[in-house]
N, C-alpha and C positions, 0 to 999 in steps of 0.2 A: 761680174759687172765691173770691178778692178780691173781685168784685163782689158777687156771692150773700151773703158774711161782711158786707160793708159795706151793701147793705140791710137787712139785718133787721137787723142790730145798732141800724142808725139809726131805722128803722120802729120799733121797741121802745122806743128812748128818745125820738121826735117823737109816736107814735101810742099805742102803749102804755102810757103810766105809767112806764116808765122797767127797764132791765133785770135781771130777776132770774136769770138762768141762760144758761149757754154752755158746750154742751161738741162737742167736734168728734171724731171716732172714725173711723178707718182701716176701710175695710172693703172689700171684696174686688169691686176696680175703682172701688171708689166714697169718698167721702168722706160721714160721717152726720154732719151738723151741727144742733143742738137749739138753739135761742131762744126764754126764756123773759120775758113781759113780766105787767106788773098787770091788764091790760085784756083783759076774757071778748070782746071786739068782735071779730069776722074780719076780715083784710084782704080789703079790694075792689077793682074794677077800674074807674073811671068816666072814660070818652071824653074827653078834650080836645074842646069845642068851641074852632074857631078863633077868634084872637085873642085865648084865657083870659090875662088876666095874669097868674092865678095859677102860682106854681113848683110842678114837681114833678109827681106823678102817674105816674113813669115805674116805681118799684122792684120792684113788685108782679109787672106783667108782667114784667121781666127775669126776677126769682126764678121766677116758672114756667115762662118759656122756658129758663133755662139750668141747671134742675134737673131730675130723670128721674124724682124723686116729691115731691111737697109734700103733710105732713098736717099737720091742727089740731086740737089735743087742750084741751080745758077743764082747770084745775085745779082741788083743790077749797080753796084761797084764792078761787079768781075769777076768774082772769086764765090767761092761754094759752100754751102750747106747740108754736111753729112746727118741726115737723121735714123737714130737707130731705134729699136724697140727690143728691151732684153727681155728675156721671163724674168719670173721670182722663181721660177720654178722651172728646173731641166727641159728643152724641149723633148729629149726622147729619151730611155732609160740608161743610165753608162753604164759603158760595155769596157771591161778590163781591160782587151785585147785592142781597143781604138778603134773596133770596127765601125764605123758609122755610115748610114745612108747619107750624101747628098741632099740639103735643102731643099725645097721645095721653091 
């Protein structure tokens, strides 16, 4: 959940214009966390070719691997509303080796 809270927070103020909104809500098995940023832009996912110098590129895919639902809502300032849903609980069992299926 740390992880998830600390990309978007950070994607909001690196990528978004900087953060307007945060609220987090107890919900049944799960955790509903809302980040609100300036910028109507969606976050993307673009491959690392090898040897990029550039940093980064990783927070995106974490937050959809290690959330159970990810939506993106427009405001009507402009700018967007990432909402996530974490477990309290693994969504599938860890596997040492990093194997994992692909989200649903």
């Amino acid at each position: 959940m740390l992880l998830v809270t600390s990309e978007l927070v950070t994607n909001a103020l690196r990528h978004g214009g900087g953060l307007v909104r945060f609220t987090a809500k107890l919900r049944e098995g799960h955790v509903e966390m809302e980040v609100g940023d300036r910028s109507a832009i969606h976050p993307t996912f673009t491959p690392k070719e090898p040897g990029d110098p550039v940093p980064g590129g990783y927070g995106w895919p974490l937050i959809r691997r290690l959330s159970a639902e990810v939506t993106i809502a427009g405001t009507p300032t402009g700018g967007k509303v990432i909402r996530v849903l974490i477990p309290l609980a693994p969504l599938m069992p860890l596997d040492p080796l990093g194997d994992y299926p692909e989200p649903a």
